[in-house]
N, C-alpha and C positions, 0 to 999 in steps of 0.2 A: 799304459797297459803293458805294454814291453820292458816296460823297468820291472811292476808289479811282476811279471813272470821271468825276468832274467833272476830277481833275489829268491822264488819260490824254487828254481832249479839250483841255485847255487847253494841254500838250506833250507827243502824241503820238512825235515824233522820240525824246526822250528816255527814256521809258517800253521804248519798242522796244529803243532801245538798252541799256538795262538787261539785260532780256531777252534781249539779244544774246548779249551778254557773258558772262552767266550758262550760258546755253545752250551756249559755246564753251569756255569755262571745264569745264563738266563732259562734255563731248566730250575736249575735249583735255587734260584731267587728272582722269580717272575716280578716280583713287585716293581723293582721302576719300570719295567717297560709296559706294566697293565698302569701305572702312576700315567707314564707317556700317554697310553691310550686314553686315557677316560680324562684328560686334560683336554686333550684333539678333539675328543666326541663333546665335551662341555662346552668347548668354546663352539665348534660346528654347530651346535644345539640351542645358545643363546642366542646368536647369529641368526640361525633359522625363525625361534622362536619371535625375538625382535620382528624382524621383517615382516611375519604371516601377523604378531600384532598390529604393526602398524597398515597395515596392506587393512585387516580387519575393518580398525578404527577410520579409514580412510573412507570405506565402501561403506561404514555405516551415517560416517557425517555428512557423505554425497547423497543416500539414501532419505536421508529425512530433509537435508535442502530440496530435495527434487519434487518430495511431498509435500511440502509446505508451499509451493511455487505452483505444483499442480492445484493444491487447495485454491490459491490465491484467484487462479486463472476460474475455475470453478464457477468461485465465489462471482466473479465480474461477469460471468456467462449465465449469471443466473440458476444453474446448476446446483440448489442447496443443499439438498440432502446428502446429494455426491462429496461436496466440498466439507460439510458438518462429519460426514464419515469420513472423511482420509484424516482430520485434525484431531478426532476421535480416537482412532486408529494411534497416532503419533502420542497422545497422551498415556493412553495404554498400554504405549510401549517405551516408559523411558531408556535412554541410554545411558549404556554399560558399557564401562569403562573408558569412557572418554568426556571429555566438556564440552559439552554443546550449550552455546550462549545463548540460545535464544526458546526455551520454555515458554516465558510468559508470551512473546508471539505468537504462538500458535494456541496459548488461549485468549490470547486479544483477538487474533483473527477468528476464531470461535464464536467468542463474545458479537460481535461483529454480522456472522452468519444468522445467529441466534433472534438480533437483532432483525434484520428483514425478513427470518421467517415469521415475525410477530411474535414469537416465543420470550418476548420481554424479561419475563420474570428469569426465564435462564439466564438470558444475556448476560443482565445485571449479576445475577450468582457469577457468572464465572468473571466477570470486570471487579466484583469486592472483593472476589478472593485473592488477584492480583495485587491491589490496593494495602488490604490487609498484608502483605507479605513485601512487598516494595512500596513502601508509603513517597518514599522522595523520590517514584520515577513518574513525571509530570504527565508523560503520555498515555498512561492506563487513566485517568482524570479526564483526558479529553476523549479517550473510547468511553468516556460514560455519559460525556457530555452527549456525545453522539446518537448514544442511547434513546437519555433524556427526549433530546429534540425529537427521535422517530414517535416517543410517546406524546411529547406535545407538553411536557413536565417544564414548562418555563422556571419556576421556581429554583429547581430542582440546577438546571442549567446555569441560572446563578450564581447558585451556591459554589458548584464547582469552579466554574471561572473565576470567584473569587477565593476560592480554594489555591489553586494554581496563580493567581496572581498576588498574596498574600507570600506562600513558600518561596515565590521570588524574588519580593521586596524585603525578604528577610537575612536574604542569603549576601553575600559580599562579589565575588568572581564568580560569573556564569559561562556556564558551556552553550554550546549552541545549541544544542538540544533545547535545554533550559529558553534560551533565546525566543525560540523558533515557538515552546508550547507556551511563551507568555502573551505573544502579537495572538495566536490565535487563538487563547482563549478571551483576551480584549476583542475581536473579531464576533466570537460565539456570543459575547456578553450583551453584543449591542443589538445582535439579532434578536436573540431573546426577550430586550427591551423593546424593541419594535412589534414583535409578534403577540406582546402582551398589551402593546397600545400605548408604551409610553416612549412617545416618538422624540420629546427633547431629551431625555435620555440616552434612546437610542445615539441621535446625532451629537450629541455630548462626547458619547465611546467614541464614534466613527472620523469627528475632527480630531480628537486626541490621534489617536493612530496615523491618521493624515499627517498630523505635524511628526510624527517621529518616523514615517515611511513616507514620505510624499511623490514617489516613483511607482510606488504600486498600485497598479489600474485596480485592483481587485476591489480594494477600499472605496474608489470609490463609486463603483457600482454597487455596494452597499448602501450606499447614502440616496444612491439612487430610489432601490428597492424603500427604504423608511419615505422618502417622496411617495411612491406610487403605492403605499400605504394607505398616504394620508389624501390621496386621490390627489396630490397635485401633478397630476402628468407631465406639462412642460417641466420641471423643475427636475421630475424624475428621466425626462428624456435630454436633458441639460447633462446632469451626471454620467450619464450611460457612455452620453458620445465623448464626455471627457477621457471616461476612462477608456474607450477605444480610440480615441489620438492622443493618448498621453505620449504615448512612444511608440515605434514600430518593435515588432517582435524581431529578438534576435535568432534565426532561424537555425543557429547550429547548439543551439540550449534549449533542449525539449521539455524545460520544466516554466523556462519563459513563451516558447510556443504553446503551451500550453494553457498559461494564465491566461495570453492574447486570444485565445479561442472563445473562451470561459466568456471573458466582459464582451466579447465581439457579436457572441451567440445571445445572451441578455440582451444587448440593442435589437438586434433584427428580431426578434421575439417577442420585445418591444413595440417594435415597430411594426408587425405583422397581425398582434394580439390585440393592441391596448384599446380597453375603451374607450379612450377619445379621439374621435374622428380626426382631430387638429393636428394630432400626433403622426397618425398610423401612415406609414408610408410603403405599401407592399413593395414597389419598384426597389427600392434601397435595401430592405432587408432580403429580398432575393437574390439580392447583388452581395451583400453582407454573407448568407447564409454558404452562396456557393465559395464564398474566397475561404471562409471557416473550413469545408469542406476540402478544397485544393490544400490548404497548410497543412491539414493533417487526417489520417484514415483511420487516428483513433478517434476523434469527435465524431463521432456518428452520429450523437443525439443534433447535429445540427437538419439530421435529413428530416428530423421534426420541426424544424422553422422552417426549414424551407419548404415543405407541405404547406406551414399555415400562409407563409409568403404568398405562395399559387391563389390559398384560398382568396385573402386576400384581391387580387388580382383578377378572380372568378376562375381559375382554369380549376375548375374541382375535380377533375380527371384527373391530371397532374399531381394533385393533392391529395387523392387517394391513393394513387397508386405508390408516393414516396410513404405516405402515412403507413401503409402495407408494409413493405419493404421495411422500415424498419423494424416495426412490430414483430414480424418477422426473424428478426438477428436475435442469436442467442447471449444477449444480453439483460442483464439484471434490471427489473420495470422496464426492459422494452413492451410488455402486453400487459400495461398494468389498467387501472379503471380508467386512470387520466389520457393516458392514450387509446386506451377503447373511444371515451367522450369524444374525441380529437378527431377520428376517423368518424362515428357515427355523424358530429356537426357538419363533414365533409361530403360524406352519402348523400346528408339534405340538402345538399347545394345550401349549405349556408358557413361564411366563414367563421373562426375560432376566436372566441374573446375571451383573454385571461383574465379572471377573475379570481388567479390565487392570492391577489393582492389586499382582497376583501375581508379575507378567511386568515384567522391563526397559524 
């Protein structure tokens, strides 16, 4: 700064006239320095403009996960209409200008909703129209198989499982997806064959599976169920306990604590329901029902065994009161006819014989 004003006292005239020029210069030829500004302001502007984009797009892809997740939650609570409206809502409202991958979910989940309200004939409309527009995605096939089954459409159920196992004996490298919708629609295939009465078929699917999964309890409480079918009980209560000491659950994979709940809760249901005296053993499945219950607080439907356990056993107090208590929770068929049945047999001091084994 001291230099800058040592050279303006030693020539002043010159300095000014710098300054002059300068000054006249950008009077009388604004252009670069409005060129400068609106360069400044462009680039400020796209900067801005980017950021409140993506800031947007952010708030809109978090908005519709959170809808589809509250849908979800809905749906398991029973809650249909609430759940059929926010998925409603989400369709009506596609997104703009960003990619959101998951459309057809939220009309599978739809489809899905549709489904347990009994509204069939939607359901189905919105699972073909998925179909029709992603034919090679395997899991819209098994939302219809799912369908099917709620209608009782055995045929129908068939058809698709071998729909879905046909697309992937044809195919070369599979994904796991692909993997995953070919075991279970072999799964779906044998049930269907069982609930239509043809039991060596059924058990035909359910050994095959066995040989290519022989770790998975699920299977064969399946084979169970095609036994207690065909009314042979022991054989069906043979299976049951296989598939609850195949293995212990591995308690830090919540999808294997889970299957372990699944076959665990089958036995003592078994055990607590079945028509053969020889079988039924209340002590055990009340023993069964509450360990169900300790591994996890999302199996709630065991507080229905272990009702029928009590019954069972005689404490019909006991057995009303959990019977209540569930019915109670706001979850999907918790207060459905089967468990109305379940409580009222319990009112009459009489215990619960499952008899869905009888029935399609």
């Amino acid at each position: 700064m001291r230099t800058i004003l040592r050279e303006i006292r030693k020539s002043p005239l010159a300095v000014c006239g710098v300054f002059g020029v300068l000054l006249f210069l950008a009077y009388a030829y604004p252009a670069p320095l409005l060129w400068l500004r609106d360069q400044f302001n462009e680039k400020v502007s796209k900067k801005l403009s980017k950021n409140f984009s993506e800031w947007r797009q952010r708030r809109e892809i978090q908005w519709r996960a959170d809808e589809m997740n509250a849908a979800r939650e809905l749906h398991v609570e029973g809650k249909l209409d609430a759940a059929a409206e926010k998925l409603e809502r989400l369709l009506s409202h596609p997104p703009k200008r960003i990619y959101w991958p998951y459309p057809g979910h939220i009309r599978q989940e739809l489809a899905l909703v549709r489904r347990d309200q009994g509204r069939f004939e939607d359901a189905l409309r919105e699972v073909n129209w998925l179909i029709t527009r992603e034919p090679n995605y395997l899991d819209f096939y098994l939302t219809r198989v799912e369908i099917f089954f709620a209608m009782k459409e055995w045929r129908e159920v068939l058809h698709d499982c071998e729909e879905v196992i046909d697309r992937v004996k044809d195919k070369g490298k599979l994904e796991n997806s692909e993997i995953s919708a070919n075991y279970r629609a072999w799964q779906k295939h044998s049930l269907a064959w069982a609930r239509m009465g043809e039991y060596q078929k059924a058990e035909v699917d359910i050994r095959k599976i066995i040989r290519d999964a022989p770790s998975d309890r699920e299977n064969y409480a399946l084979l169970a169920e095609v036994y207690a079918r065909q009314k042979d009980y022991k054989q069906a209560h043979k299976y049951s306990l296989q598939a609850f000491e195949l293995r212990t659950p591995d308690l830090t994979d919540d999808d294997d604590v889970a299957s372990w709940c699944l076959v665990a809760n089958v036995l003592a249901e078994f055990l607590a329901t079945c028509p053969d005296a020889s079988v039924r053993d209340g002590k055990q499945a009340k023993q069964i029902a509450e360990e169900v219950l300790a591994k996890s607080d999302r199996f709630t439907f065991a507080k229905t065994t272990l009702a029928a356990a009590y019954a069972e056993l005689g404490d019909f107090e006991k057995a009303v009161e959990l019977q209540s208590q569930f019915m109670a929770l706001p979850l999907l068929h918790a207060n459905s006819s089967h468990q109305q049945a379940r409580l009222e047999s319990y009112q009459r001091k009489q215990p619960f014989r499952l008899m869905r084994y009888e029935e399609p």
